[in-house]
Each structure stands twice: as structure tokens, then as C-alpha cells.
Biopython code that builds the backbone (N, CA, C, O; Angstrom):
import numpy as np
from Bio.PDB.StructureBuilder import StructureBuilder

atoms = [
    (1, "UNK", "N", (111.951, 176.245, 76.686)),
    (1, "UNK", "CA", (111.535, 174.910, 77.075)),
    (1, "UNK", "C", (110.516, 175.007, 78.201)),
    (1, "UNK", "O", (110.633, 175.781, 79.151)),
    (2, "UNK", "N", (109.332, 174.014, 77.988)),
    (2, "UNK", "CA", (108.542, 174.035, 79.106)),
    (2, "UNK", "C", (108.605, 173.335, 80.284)),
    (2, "UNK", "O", (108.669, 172.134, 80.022)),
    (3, "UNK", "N", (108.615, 173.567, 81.581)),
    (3, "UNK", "CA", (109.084, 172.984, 82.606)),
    (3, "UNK", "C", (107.715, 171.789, 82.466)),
    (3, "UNK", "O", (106.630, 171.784, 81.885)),
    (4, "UNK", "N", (108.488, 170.814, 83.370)),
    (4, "UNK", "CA", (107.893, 169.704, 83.365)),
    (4, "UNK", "C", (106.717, 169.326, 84.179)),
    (4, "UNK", "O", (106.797, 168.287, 84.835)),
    (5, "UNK", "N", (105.602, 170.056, 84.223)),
    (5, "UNK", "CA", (104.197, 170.278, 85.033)),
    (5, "UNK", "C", (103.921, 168.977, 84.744)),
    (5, "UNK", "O", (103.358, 168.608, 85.774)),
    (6, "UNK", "N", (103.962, 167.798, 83.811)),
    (6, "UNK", "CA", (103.319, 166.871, 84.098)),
    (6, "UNK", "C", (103.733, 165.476, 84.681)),
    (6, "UNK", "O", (103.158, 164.406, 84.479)),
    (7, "UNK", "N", (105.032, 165.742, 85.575)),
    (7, "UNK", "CA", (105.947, 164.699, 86.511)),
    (7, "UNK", "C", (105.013, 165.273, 87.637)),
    (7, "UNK", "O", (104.629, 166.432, 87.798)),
    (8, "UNK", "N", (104.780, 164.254, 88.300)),
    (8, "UNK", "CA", (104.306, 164.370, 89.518)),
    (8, "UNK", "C", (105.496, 164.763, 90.724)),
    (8, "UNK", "O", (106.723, 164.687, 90.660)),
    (9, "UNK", "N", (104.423, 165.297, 92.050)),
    (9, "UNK", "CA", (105.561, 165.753, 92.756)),
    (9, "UNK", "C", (106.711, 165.123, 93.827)),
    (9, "UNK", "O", (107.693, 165.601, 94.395)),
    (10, "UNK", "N", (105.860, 163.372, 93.790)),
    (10, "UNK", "CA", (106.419, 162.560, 94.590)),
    (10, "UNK", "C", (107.548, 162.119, 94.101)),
    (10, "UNK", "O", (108.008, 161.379, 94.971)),
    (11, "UNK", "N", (108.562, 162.163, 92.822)),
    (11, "UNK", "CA", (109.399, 161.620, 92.091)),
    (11, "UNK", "C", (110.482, 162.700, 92.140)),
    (11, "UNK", "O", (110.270, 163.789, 92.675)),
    (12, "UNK", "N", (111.524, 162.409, 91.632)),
    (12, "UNK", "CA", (113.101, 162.817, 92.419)),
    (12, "UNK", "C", (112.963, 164.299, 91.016)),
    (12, "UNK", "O", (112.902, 164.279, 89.786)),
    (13, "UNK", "N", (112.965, 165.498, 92.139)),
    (13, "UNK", "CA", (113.044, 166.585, 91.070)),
    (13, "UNK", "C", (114.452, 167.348, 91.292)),
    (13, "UNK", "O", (115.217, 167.385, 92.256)),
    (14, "UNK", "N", (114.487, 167.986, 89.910)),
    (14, "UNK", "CA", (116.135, 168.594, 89.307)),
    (14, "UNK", "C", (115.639, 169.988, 89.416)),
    (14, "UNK", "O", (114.436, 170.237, 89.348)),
    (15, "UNK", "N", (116.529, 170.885, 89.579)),
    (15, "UNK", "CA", (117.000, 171.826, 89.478)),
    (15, "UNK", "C", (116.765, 172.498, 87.862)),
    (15, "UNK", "O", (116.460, 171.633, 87.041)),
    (16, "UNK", "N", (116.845, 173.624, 87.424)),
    (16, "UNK", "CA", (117.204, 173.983, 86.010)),
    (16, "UNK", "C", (118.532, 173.298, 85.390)),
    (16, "UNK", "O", (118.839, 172.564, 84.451)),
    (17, "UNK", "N", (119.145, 173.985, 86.489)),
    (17, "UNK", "CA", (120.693, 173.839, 86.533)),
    (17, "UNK", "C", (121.152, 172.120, 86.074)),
    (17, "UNK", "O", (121.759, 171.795, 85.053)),
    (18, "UNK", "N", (120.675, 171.254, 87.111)),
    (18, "UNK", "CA", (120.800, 170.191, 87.180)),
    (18, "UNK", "C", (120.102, 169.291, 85.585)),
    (18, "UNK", "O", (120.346, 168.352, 84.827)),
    (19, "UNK", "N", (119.360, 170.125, 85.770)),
    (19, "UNK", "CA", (118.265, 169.617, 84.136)),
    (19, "UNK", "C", (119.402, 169.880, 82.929)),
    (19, "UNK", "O", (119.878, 168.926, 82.314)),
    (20, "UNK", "N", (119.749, 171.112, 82.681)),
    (20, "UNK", "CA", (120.531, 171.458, 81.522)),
    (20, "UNK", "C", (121.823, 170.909, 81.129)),
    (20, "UNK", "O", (122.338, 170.916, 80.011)),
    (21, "UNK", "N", (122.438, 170.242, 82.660)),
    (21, "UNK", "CA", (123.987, 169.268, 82.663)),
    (21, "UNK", "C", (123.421, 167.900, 82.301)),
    (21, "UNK", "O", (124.093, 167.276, 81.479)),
    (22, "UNK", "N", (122.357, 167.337, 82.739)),
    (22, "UNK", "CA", (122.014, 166.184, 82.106)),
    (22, "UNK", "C", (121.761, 166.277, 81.039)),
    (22, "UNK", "O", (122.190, 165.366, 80.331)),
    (23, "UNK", "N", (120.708, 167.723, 80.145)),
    (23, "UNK", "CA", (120.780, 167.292, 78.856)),
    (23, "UNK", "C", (121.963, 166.892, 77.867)),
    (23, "UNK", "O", (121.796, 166.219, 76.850)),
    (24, "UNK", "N", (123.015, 167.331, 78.247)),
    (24, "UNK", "CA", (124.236, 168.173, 77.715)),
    (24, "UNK", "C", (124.599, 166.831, 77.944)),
    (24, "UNK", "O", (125.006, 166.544, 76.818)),
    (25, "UNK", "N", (124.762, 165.618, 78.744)),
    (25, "UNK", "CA", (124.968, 164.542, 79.074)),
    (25, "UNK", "C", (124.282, 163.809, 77.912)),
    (25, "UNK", "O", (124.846, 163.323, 76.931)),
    (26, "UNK", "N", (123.016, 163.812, 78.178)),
    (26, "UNK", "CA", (122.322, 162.462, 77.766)),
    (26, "UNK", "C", (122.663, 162.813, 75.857)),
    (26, "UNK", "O", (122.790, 161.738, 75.270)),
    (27, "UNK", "N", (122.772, 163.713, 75.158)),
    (27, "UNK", "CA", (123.036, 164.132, 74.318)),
    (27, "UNK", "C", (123.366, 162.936, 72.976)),
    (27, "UNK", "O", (123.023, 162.851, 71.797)),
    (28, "UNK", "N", (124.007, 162.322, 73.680)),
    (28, "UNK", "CA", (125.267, 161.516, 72.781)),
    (28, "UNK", "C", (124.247, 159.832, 73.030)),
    (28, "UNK", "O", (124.130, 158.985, 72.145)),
    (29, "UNK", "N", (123.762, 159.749, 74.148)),
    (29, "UNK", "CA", (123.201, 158.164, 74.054)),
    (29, "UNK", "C", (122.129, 157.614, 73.428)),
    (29, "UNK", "O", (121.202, 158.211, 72.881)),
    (30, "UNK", "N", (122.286, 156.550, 73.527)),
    (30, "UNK", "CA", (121.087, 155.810, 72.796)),
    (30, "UNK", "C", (120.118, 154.962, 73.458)),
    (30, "UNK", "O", (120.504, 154.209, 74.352)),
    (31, "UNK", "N", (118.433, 155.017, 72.985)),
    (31, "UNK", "CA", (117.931, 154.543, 73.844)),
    (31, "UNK", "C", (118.297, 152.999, 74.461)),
    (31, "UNK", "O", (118.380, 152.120, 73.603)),
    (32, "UNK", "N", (118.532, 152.577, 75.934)),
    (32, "UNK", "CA", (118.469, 151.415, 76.024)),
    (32, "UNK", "C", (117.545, 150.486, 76.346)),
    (32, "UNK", "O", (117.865, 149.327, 76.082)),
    (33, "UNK", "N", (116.111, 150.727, 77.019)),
    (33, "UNK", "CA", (115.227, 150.634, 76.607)),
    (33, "UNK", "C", (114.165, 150.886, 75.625)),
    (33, "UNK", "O", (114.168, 151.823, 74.827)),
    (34, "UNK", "N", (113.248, 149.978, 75.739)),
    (34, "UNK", "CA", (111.910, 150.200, 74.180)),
    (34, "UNK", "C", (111.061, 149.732, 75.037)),
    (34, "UNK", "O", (111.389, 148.677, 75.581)),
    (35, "UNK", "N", (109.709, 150.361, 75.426)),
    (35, "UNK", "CA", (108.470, 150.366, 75.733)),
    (35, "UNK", "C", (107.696, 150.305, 74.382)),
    (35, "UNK", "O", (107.899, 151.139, 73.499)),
    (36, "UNK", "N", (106.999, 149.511, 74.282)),
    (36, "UNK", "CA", (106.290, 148.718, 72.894)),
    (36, "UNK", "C", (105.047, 149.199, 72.858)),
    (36, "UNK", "O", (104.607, 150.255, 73.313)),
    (37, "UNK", "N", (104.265, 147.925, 72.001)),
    (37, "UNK", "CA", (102.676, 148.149, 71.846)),
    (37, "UNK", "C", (101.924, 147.803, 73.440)),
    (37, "UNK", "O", (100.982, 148.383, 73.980)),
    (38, "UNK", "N", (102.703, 146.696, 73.895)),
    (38, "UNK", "CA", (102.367, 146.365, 75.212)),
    (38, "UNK", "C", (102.423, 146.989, 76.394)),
    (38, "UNK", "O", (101.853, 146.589, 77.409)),
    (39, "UNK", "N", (103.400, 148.412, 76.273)),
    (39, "UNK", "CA", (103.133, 148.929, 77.355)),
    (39, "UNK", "C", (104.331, 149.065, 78.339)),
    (39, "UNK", "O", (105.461, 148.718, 77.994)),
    (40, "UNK", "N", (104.065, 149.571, 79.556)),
    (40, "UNK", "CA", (105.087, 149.127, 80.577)),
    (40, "UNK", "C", (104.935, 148.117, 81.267)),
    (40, "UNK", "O", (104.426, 148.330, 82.368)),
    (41, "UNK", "N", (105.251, 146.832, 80.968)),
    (41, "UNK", "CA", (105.322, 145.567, 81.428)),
    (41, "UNK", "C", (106.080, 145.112, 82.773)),
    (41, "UNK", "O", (107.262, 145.456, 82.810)),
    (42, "UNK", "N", (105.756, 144.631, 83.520)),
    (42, "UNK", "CA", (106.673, 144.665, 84.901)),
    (42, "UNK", "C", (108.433, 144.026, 84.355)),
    (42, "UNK", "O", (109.402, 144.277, 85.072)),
    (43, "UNK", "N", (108.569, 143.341, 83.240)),
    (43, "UNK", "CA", (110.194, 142.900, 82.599)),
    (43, "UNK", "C", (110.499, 144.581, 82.325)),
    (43, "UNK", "O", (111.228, 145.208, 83.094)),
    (44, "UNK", "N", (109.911, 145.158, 81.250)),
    (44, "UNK", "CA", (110.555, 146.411, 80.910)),
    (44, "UNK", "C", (110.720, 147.434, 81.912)),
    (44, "UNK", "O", (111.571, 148.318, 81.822)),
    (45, "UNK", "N", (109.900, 147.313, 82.876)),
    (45, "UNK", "CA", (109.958, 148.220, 83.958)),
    (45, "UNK", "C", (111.765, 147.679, 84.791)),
    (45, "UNK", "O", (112.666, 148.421, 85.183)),
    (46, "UNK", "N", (111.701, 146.285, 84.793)),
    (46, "UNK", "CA", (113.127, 145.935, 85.235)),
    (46, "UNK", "C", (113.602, 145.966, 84.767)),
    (46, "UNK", "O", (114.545, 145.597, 85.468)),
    (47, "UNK", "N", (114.079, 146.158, 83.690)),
    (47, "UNK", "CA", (115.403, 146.666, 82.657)),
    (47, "UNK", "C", (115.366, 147.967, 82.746)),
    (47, "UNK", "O", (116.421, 148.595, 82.832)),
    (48, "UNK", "N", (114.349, 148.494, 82.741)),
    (48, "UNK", "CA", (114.895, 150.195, 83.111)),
    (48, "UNK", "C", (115.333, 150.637, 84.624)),
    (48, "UNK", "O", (115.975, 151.678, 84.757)),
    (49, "UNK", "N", (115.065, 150.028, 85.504)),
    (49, "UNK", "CA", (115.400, 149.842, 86.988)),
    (49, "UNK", "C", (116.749, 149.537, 86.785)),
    (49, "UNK", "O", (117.615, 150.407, 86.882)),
    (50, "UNK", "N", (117.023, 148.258, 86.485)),
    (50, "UNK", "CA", (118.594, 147.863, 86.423)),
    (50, "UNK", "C", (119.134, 148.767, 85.416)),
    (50, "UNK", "O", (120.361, 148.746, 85.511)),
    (51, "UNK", "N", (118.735, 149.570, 84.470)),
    (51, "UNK", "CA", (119.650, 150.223, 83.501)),
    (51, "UNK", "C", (120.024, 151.522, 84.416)),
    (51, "UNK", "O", (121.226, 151.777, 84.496)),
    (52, "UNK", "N", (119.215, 152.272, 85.036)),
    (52, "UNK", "CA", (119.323, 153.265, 85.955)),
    (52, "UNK", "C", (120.473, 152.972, 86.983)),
    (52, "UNK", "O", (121.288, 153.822, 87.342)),
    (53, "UNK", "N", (120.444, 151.757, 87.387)),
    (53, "UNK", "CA", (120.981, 151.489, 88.700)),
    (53, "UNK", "C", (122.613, 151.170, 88.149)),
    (53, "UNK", "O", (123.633, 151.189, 88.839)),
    (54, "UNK", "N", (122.490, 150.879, 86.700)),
    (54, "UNK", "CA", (124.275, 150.932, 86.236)),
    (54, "UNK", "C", (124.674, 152.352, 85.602)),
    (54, "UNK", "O", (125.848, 152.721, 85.603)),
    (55, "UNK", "N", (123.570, 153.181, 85.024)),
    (55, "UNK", "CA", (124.330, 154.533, 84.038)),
    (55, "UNK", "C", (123.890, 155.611, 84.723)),
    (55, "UNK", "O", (124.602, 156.612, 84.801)),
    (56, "UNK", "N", (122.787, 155.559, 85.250)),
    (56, "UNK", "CA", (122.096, 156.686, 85.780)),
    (56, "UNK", "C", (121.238, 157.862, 85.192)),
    (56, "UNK", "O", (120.432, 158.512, 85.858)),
    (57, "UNK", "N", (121.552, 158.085, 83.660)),
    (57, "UNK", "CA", (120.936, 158.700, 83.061)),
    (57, "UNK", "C", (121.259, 157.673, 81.729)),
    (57, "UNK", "O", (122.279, 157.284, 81.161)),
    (58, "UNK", "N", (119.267, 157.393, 81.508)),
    (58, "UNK", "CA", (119.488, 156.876, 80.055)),
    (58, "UNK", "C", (117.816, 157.532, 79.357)),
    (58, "UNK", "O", (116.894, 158.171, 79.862)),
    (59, "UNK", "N", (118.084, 156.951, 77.940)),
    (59, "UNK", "CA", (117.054, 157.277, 76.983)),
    (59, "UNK", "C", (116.260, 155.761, 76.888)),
    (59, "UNK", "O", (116.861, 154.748, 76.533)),
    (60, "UNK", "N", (114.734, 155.773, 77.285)),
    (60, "UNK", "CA", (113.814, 155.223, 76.826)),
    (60, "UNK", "C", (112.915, 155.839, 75.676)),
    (60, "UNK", "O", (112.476, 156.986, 75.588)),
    (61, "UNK", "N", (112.750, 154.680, 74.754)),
    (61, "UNK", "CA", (111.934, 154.895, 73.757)),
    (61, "UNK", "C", (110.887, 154.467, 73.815)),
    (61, "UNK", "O", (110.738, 153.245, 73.843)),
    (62, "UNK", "N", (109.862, 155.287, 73.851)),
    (62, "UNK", "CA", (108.625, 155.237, 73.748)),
    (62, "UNK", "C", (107.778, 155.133, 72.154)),
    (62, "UNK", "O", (107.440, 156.092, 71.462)),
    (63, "UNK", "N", (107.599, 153.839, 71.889)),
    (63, "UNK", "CA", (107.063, 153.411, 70.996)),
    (63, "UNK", "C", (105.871, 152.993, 70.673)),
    (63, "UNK", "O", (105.512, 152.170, 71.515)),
    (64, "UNK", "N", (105.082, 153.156, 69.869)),
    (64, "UNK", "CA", (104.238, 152.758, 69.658)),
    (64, "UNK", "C", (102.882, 153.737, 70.594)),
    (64, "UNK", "O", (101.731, 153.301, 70.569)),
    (65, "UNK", "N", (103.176, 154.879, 71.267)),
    (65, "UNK", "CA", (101.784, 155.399, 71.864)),
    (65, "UNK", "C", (102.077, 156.869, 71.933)),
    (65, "UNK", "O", (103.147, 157.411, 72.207)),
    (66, "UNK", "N", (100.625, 157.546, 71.556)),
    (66, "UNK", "CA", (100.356, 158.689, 71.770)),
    (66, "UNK", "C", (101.244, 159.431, 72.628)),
    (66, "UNK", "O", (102.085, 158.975, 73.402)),
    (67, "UNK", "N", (100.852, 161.039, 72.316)),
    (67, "UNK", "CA", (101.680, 162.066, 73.301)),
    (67, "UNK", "C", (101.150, 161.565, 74.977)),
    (67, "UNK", "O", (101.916, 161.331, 75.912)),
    (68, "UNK", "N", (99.943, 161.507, 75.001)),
    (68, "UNK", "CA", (99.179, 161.701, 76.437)),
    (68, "UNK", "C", (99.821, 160.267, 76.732)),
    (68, "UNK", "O", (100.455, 160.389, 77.780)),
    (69, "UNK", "N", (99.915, 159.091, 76.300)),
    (69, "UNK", "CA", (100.023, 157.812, 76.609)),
    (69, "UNK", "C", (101.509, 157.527, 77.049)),
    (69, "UNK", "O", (101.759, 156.682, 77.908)),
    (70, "UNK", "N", (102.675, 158.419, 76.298)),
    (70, "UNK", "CA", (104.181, 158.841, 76.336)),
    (70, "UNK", "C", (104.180, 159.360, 77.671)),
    (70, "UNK", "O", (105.012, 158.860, 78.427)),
    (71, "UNK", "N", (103.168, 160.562, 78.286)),
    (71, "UNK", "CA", (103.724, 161.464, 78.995)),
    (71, "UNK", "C", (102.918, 160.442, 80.449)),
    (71, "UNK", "O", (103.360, 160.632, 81.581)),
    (72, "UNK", "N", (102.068, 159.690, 80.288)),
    (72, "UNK", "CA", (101.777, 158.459, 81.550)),
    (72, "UNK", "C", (102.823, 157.901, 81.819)),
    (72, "UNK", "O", (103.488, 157.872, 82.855)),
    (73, "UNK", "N", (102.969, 157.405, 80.749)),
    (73, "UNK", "CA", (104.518, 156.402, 80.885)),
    (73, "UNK", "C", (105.375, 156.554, 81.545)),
    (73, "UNK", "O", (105.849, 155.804, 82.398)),
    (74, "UNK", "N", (105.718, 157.705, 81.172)),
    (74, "UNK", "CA", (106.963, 158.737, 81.728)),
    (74, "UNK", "C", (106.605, 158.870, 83.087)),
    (74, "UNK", "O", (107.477, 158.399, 83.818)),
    (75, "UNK", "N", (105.617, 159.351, 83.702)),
    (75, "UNK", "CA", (105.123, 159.507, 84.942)),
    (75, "UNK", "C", (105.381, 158.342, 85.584)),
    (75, "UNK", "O", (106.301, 158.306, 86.401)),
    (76, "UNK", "N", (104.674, 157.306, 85.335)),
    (76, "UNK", "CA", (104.687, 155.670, 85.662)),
    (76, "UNK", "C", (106.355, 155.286, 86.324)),
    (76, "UNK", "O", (106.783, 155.224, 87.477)),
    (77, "UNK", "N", (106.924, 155.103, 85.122)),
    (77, "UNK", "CA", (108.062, 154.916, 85.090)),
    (77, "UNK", "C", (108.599, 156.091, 86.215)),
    (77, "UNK", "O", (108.604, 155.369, 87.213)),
    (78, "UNK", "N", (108.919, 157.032, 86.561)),
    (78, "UNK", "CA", (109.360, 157.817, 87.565)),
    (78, "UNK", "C", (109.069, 157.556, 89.075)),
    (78, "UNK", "O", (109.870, 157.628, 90.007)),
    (79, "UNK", "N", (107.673, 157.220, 89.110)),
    (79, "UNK", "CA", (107.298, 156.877, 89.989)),
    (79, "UNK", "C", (107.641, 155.514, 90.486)),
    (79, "UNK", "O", (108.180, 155.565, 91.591)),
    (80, "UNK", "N", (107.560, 154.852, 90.222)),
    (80, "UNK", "CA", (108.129, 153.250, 90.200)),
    (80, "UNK", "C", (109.470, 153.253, 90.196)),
    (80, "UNK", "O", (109.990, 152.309, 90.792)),
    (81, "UNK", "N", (110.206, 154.068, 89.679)),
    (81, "UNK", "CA", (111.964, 153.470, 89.998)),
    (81, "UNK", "C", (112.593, 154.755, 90.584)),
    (81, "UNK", "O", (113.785, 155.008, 90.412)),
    (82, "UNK", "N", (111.714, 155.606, 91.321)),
    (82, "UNK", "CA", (112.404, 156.691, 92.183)),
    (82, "UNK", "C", (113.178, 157.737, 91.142)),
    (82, "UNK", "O", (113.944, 158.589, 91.592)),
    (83, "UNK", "N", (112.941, 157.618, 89.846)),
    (83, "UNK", "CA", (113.773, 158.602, 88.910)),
    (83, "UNK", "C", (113.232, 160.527, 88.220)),
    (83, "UNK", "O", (112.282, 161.286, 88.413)),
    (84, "UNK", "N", (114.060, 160.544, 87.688)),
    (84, "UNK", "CA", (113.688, 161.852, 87.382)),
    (84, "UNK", "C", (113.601, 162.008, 86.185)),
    (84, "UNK", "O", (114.660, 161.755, 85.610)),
    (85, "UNK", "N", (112.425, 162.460, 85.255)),
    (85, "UNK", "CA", (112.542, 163.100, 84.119)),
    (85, "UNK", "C", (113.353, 164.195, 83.951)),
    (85, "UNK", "O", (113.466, 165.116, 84.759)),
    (86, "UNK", "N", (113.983, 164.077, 82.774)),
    (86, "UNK", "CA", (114.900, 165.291, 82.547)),
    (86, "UNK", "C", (114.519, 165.943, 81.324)),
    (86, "UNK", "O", (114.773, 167.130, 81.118)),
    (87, "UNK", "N", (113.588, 164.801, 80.063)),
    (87, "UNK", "CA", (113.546, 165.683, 78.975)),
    (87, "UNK", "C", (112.503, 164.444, 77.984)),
    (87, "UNK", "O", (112.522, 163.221, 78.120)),
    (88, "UNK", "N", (111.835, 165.091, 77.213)),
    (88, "UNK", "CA", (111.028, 164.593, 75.924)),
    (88, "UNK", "C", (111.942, 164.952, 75.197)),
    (88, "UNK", "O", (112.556, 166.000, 75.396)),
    (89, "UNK", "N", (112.312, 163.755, 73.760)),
    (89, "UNK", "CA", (113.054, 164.157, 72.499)),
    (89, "UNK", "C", (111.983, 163.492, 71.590)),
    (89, "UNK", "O", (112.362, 162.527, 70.926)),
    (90, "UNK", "N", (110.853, 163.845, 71.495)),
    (90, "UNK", "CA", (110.058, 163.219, 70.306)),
    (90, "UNK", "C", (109.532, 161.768, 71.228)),
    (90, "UNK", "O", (108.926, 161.815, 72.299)),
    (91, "UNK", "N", (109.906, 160.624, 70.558)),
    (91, "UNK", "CA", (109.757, 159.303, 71.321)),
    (91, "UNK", "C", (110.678, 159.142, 72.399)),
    (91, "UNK", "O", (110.289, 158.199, 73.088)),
    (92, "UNK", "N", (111.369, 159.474, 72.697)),
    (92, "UNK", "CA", (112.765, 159.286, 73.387)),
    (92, "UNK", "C", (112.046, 160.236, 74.703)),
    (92, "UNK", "O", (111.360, 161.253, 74.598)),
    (93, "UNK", "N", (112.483, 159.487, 75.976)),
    (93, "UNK", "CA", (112.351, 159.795, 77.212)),
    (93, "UNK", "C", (113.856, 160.028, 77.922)),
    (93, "UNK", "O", (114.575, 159.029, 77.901)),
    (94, "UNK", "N", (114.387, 161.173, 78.516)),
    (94, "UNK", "CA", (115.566, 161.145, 79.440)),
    (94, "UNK", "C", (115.345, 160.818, 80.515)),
    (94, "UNK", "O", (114.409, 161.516, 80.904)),
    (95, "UNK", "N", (115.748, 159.932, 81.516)),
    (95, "UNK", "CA", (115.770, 159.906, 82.652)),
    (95, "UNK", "C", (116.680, 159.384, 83.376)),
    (95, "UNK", "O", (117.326, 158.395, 83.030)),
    (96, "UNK", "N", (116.885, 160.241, 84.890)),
    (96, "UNK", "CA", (117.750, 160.201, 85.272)),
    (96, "UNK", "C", (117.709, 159.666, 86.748)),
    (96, "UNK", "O", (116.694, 160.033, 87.338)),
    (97, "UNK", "N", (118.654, 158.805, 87.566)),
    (97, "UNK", "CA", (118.533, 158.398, 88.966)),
    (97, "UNK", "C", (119.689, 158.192, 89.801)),
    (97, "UNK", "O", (120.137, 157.066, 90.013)),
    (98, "UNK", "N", (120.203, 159.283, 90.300)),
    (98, "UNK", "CA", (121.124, 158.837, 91.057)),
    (98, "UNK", "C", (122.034, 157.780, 91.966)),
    (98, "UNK", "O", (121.665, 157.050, 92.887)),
    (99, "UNK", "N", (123.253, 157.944, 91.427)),
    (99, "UNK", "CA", (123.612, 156.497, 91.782)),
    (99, "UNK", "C", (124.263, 156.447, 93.115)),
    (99, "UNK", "O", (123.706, 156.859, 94.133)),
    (100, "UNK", "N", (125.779, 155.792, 93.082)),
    (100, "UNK", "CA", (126.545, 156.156, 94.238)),
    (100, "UNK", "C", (126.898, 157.690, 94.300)),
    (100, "UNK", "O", (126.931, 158.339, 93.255)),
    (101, "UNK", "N", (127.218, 158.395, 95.780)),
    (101, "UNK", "CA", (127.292, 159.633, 95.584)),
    (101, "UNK", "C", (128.249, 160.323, 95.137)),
    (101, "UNK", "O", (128.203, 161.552, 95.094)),
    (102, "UNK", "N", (129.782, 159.257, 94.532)),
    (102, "UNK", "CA", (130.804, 160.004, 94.188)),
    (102, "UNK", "C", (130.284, 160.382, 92.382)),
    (102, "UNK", "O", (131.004, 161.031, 91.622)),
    (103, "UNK", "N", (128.953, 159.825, 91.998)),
    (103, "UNK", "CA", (128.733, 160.374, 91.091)),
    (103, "UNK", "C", (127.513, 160.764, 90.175)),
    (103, "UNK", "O", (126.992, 160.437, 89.109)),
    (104, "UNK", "N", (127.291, 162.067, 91.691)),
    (104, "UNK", "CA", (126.032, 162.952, 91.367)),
    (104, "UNK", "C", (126.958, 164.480, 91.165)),
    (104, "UNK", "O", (126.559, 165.405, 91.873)),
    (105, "UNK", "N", (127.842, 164.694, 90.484)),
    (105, "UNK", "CA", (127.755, 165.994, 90.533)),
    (105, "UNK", "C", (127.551, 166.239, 88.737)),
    (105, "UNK", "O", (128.331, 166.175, 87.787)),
    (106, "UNK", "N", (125.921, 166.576, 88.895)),
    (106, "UNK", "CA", (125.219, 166.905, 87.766)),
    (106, "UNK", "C", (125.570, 169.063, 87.701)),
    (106, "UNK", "O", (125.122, 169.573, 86.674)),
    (107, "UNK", "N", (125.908, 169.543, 88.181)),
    (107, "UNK", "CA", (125.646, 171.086, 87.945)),
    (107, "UNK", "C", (125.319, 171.431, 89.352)),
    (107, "UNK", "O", (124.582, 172.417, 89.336)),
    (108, "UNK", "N", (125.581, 170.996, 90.661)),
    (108, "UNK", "CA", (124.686, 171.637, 91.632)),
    (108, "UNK", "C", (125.351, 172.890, 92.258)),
    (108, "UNK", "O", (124.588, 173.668, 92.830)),
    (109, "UNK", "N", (126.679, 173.190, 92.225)),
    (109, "UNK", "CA", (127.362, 174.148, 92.660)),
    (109, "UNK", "C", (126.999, 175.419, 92.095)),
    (109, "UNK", "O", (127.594, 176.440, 92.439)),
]
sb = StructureBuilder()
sb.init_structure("model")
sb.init_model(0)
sb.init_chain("A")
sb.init_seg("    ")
for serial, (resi, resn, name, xyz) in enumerate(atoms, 1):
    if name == "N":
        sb.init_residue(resn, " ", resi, " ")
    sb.init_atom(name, np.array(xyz, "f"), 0.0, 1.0, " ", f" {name:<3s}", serial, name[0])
structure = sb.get_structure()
């Protein structure tokens, strides 16, 4: 797997370690957001804010745009809600944002 050179460096970065317990996590869910033809819209940007701020790790689907246009997004989105990419699945974006602290133990030990 290729590490994630195209998250910028101001946005919340993982570990390997930490990366591989979230995949192993996010595994099973489904996207709860959909980023459309329109884009990241300041509503969709708040549903992924509030979706973060209840699960902590979810799948956005990136619909409707190119690889280069997916991997902005992704950036965008990180940057704007303090989160972390964890993984590309095709259209599907992982990301992850820590919540309260009794439940961050992603792999860090």
C-alpha cells in the first residue's frame, strides 16, 4: 500500500499502526455520506462534520469525479473537519476523527 503523500501535512496524521486498526475497523461500514456531481457543498461538508463527531471513523462516497478530483476532496474534507484519511476503496473515502478520549485506542500501544 502506498502511503498517503497526497494528505497534506496540516491534517490529523496516523501512524501505520494506527492506519491498519482503522482499516480492520472501517471494514464492515457503509458509506454515510455521498459527495455528488455538485461537489463538496458547505450541507455535505456538515453531515460529514456531524457524522465524524458521532462514529469517528466513517466511509464517504465519492461520486461522480475523477481520481485527481476524489483525491482534492479528500484533502478538502480533512482539512476542514480536522480529520484523517485512512484509506481509498475505489469511490469510497475512510476517514477518521477522534472523538472523546475514552475512545481513541486505535493500535497506539
Amino acid at each position: 500500500m502506498k502511503p498517503a503523500a497526497h494528505v497534506p501535512q496540516d491534517t490529523l496524521q496516523l501512524t501505520p499502526k494506527q492506519r491498519r486498526a482503522l482499516r480492520a475497523r472501517a471494514h464492515a461500514l457503509k458509506p454515510v455520506v455521498t459527495v455528488g456531481q455538485a461537489g463538496l457543498t458547505p450541507a455535505v461538508l456538515r453531515e460529514i462534520d456531524l457524522s465524524l463527531a458521532h462514529h469517528e471513523l466513517i466511509k464517504v462516497k465519492l461520486a461522480g469525479l475523477d481520481r485527481t478530483a476524489r483525491q482534492r476532496v479528500t484533502e478538502e474534507i480533512c482539512r476542514r473537519t480536522g480529520s484523517a484519511w485512512v484509506q481509498h476503496i475505489g469511490r469510497i473515502a475512510v476517514l477518521y476523527r477522534p472523538g472523546r478520549p475514552e475512545h481513541t485506542d486505535i493500535g497506539d500501544s
